[in-house]
C-alpha positions as CSV (number, residue, x, y, z in Angstrom):
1,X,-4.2,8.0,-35.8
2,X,-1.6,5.5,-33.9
3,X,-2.5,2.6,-32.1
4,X,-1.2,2.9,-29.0
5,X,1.9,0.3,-28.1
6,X,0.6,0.1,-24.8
7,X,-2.4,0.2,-23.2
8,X,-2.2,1.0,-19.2
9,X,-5.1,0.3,-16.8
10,X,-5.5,1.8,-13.5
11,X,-8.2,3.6,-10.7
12,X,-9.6,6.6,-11.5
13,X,-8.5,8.5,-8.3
14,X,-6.5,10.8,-8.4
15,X,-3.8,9.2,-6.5
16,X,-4.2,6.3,-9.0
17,X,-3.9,8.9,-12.2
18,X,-0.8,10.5,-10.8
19,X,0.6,6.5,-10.5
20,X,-0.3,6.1,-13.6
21,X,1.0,8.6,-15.2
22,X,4.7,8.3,-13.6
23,X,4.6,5.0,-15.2
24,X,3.7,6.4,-18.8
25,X,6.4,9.1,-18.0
26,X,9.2,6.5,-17.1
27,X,8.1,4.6,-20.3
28,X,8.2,7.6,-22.4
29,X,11.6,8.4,-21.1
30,X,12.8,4.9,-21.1
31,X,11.5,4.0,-25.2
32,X,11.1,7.5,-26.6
33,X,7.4,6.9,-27.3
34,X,5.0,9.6,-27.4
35,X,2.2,10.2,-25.0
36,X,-0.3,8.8,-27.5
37,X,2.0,5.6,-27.5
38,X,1.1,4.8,-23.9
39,X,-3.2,5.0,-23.3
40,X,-4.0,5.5,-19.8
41,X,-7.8,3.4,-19.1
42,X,-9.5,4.3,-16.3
43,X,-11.3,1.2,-14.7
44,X,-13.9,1.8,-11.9
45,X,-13.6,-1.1,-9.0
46,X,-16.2,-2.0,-6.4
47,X,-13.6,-0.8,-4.1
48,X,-14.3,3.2,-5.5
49,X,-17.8,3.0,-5.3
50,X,-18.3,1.9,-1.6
51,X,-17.2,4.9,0.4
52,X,-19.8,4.5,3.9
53,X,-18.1,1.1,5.1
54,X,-14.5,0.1,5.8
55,X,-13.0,-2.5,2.9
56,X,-12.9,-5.7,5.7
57,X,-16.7,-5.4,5.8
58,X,-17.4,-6.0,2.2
59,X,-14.3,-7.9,0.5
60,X,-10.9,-6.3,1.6
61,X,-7.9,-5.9,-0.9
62,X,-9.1,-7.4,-3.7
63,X,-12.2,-4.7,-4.2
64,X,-9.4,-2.5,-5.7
65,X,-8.0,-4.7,-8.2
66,X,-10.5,-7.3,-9.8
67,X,-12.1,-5.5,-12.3
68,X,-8.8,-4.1,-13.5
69,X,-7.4,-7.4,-14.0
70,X,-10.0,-8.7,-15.6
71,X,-9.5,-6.2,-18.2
72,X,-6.2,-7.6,-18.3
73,X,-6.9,-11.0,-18.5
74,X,-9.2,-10.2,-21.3
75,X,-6.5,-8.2,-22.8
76,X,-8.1,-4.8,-23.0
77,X,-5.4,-3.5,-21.7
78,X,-1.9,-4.4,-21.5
79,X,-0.6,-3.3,-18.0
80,X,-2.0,-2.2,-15.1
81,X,-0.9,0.4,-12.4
82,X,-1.4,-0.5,-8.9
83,X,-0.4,0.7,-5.0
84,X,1.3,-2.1,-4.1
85,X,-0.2,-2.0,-0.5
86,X,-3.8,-3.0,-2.3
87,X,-2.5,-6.0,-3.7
88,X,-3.6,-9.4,-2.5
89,X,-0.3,-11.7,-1.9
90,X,-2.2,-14.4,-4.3
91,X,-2.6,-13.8,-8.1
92,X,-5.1,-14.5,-10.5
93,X,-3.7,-17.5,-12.6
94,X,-2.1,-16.0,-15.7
95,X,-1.0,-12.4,-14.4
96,X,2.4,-11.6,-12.6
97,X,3.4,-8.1,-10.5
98,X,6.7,-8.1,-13.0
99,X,7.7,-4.4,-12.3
100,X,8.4,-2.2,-9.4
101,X,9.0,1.6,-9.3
102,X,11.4,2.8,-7.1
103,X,9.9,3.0,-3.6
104,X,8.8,6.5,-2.0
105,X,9.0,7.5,1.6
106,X,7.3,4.3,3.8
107,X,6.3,6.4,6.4
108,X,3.0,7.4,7.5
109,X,2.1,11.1,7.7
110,X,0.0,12.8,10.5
111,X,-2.7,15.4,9.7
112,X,-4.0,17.1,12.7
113,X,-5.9,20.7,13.4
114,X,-4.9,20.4,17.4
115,X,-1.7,18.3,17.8
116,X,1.8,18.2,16.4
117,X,2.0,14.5,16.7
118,X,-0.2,11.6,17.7
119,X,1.6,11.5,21.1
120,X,0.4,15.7,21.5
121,X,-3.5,14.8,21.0
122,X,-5.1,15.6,23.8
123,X,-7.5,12.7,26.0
124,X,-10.3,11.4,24.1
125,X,-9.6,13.4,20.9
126,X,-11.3,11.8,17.6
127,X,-8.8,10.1,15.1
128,X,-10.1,8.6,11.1
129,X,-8.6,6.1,9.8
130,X,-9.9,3.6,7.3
131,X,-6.6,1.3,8.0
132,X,-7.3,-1.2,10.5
133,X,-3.3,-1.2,11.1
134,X,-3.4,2.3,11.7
135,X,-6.2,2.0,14.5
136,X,-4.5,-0.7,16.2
137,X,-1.3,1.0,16.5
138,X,-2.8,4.1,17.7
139,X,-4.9,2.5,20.0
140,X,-1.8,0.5,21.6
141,X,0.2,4.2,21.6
142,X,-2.3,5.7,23.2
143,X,-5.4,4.0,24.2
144,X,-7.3,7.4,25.7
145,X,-8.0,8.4,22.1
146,X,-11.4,7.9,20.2
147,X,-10.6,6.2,17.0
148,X,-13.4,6.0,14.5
149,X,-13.6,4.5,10.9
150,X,-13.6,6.5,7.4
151,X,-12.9,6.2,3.8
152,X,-12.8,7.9,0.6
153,X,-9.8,9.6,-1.2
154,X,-7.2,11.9,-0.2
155,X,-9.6,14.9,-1.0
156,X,-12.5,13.6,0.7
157,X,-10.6,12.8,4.2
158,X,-9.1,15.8,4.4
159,X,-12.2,17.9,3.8
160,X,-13.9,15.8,7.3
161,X,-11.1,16.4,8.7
162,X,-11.4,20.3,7.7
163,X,-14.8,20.2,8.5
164,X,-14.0,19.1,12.3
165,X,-15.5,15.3,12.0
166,X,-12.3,14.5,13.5
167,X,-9.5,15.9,15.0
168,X,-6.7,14.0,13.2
169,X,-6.2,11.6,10.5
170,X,-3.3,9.5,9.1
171,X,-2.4,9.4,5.2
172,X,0.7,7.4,3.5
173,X,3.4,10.1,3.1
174,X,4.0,8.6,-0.6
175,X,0.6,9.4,-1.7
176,X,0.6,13.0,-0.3
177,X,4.0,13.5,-2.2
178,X,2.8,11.8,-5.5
179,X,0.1,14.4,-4.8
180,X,1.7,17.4,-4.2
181,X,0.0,17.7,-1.2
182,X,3.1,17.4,1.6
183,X,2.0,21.2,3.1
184,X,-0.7,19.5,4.5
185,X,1.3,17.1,6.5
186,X,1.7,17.8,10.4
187,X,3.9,15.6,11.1
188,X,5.7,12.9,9.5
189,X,5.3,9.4,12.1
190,X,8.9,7.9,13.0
191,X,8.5,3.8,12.1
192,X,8.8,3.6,15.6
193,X,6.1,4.8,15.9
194,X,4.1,2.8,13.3
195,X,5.3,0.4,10.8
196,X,3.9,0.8,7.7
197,X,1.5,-1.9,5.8
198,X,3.4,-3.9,3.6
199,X,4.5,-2.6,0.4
200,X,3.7,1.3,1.5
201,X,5.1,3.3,-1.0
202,X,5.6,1.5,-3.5
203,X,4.1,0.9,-7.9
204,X,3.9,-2.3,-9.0
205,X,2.6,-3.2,-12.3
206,X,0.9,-6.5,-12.9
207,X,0.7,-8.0,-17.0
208,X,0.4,-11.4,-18.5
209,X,2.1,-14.0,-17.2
210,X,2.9,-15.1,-21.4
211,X,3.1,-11.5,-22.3
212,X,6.7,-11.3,-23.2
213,X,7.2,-8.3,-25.2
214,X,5.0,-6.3,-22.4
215,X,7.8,-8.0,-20.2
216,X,10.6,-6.8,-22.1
217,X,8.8,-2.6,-22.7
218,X,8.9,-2.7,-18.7
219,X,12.5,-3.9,-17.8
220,X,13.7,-0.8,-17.9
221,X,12.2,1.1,-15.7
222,X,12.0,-1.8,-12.6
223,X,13.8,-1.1,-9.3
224,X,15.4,-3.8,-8.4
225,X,15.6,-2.8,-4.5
226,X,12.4,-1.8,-4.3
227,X,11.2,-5.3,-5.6
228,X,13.5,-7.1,-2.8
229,X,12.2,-5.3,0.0
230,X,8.3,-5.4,-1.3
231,X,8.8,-9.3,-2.1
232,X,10.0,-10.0,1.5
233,X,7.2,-8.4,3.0
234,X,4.7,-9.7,0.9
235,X,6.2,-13.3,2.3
236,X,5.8,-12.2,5.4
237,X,2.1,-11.3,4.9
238,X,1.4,-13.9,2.6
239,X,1.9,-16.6,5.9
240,X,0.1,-14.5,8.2
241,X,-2.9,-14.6,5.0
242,X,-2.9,-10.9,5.7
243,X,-5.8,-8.2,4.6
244,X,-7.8,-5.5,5.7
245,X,-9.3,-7.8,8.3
246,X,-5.8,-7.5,10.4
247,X,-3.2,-5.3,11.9
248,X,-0.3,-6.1,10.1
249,X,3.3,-4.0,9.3
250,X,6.0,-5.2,7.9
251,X,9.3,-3.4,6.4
252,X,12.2,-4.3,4.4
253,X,15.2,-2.1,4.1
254,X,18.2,-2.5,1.8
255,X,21.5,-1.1,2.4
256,X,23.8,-2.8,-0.1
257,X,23.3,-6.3,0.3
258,X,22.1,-6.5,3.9
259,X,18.6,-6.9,4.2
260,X,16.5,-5.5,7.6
261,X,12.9,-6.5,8.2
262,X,11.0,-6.0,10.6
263,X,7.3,-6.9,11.6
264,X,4.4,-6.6,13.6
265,X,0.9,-8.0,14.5
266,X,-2.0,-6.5,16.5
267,X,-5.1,-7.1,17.8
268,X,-7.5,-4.7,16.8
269,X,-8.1,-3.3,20.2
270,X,-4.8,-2.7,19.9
271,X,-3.8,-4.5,23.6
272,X,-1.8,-6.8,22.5
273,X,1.5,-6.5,19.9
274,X,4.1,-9.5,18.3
275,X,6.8,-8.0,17.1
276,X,9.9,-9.6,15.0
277,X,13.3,-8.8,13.2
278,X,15.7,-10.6,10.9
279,X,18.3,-9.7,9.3
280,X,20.7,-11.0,6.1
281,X,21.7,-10.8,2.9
282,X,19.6,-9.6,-0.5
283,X,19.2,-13.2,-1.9
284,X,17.4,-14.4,1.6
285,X,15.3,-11.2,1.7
286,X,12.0,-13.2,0.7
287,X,12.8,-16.0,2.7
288,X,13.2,-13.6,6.0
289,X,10.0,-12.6,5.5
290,X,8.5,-15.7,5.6
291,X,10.3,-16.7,8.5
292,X,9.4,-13.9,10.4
293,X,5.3,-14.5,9.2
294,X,6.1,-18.1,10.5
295,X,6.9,-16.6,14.0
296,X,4.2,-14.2,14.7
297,X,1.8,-16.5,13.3
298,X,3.1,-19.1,16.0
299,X,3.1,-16.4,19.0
300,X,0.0,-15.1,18.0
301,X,-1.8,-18.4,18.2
302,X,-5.2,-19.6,16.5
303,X,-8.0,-16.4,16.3
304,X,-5.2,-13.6,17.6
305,X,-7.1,-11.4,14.7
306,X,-10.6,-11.6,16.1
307,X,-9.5,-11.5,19.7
């Protein structure tokens, strides 16, 4: 039997599965290899096996990627597969995000048994969420609404919500489509609405800094806009030192070489809310994001995240 040429790590979710398996696709289509030319490894993180508690209580981002790349550190596998939104804006020494997928829909979708939109809910109707984002920009929409903490997968939230332990709930739109799952979706949220955490949407694979001929397999199938935009916001969280503990968005659009971002902090009550644009050209993208970080970190002042 063939070694593989490639060895691809990821979650075992199923969210994570389809991911990877759009990569291994693209890579198929890209080289011509065979599925038995690209192994998919399934990596169990602390981040899958803590499901009563929400991710700033016990570690944030990072409990979705560590033990995945230290499999690739270790080289056991060669790539690995990650939502881009999970990713910490600091790397382990030696590994590099050095490929993007192009980006899916940024928006967030609304799932609801009672209500068309967020804005329809009636007073004190109950709303899950395990993004701390989400919660603060629902709570500044509409402050009349009961908004409760819960995790798991896609599955798993929409069964409570099913079951009636909430009336509502909130999903990335890009993860219900990956999915298959968009007739589930009430309502699609405008991002005026809510902006969307960092890097929604979008694939990124991580390798070996030194890895070269990894490097070269994945050139192909990277989306060059898609790594603009998601590099610009990622500046722009990487000042604020953004992770689950804070309500951050932050968005980056492309339309041929202009760039527009735009982004937001919170308090977690939700009361209070910076908000920020620039705009200019592709080669500044990353350097608007900053800027912008620089801003609401500045107007938000020292302890605006545990206010």
């Amino acid at each position: 039997m063939q070694s593989p040429r490639l060895r691809l790590g990821t979650r075992g979710s199923p969210l994570a599965m389809a991911q990877a398996h759009e990569v291994r696709g693209k890579l198929m289509a890209a080289h011509g290899f065979g599925e038995d030319e690209v192994e998919i490894v399934i990596i169990k993180t602390i981040g899958d096996q803590i499901l009563d508690r929400a991710l700033a209580e016990v570690g944030g981002k990072g409990l979705f990627t560590k033990e995945i790349e230290t499999a690739l550190l270790e080289g056991e596998i060669d790539l690995a597969v990650h939502s881009m939104k999970d990713m910490p804006t600091v790397l382990p020494d030696g590994l590099i995000i050095s490929t993007m997928l192009e980006r899916e829909d940024t928006r967030d979708a609304f799932i609801s048994t009672r209500a068309k939109t967020p804005r329809d809910l009636p007073p004190g109707a109950v709303v899950g969420t395990a993004s701390l984002r989400r919660q603060a920009q629902l709570k500044h929409m509409r402050p009349d609404l009961e908004v409760i903490t819960y995790r798991g997968n896609v599955q798993r939230r929409l069964k409570k919500l099913e079951e009636g332990v909430v009336d509502a709930t909130f999903l990335a739109f890009a993860g219900l489509k990956r999915l298959g799952l968009e007739g589930v979706i009430t309502s699609v949220v405008p991002h005026g609405d809510m902006l969307p955490a960092v890097a929604q949407g979008a694939i990124g694979i991580e390798i070996r800094r030194d890895d070269a001929q990894t490097a070269k397999l994945l050139a192909p199938v990277n989306h060059e806009a898609t790594q603009i935009c998601v590099n610009a916001e990622r500046a722009f969280l990487h000042v604020l030192d953004g992770s689950c503990r804070t309500p951050i968005g932050g968005l980056a659009q492309l339309s041929g070489d202009h760039v527009l971002f735009r982004g937001m902090i919170l308090t977690p009550d939700g009361r209070i809310c910076h908000e920020t644009v620039r705009e200019g050209t592709a080669s500044e993208a990353e350097a608007l994001g900053k800027d912008a970080g620089e801003e609401l970190k500045a107007r938000g002042g020292p302890g605006f995240f545990t206010g």
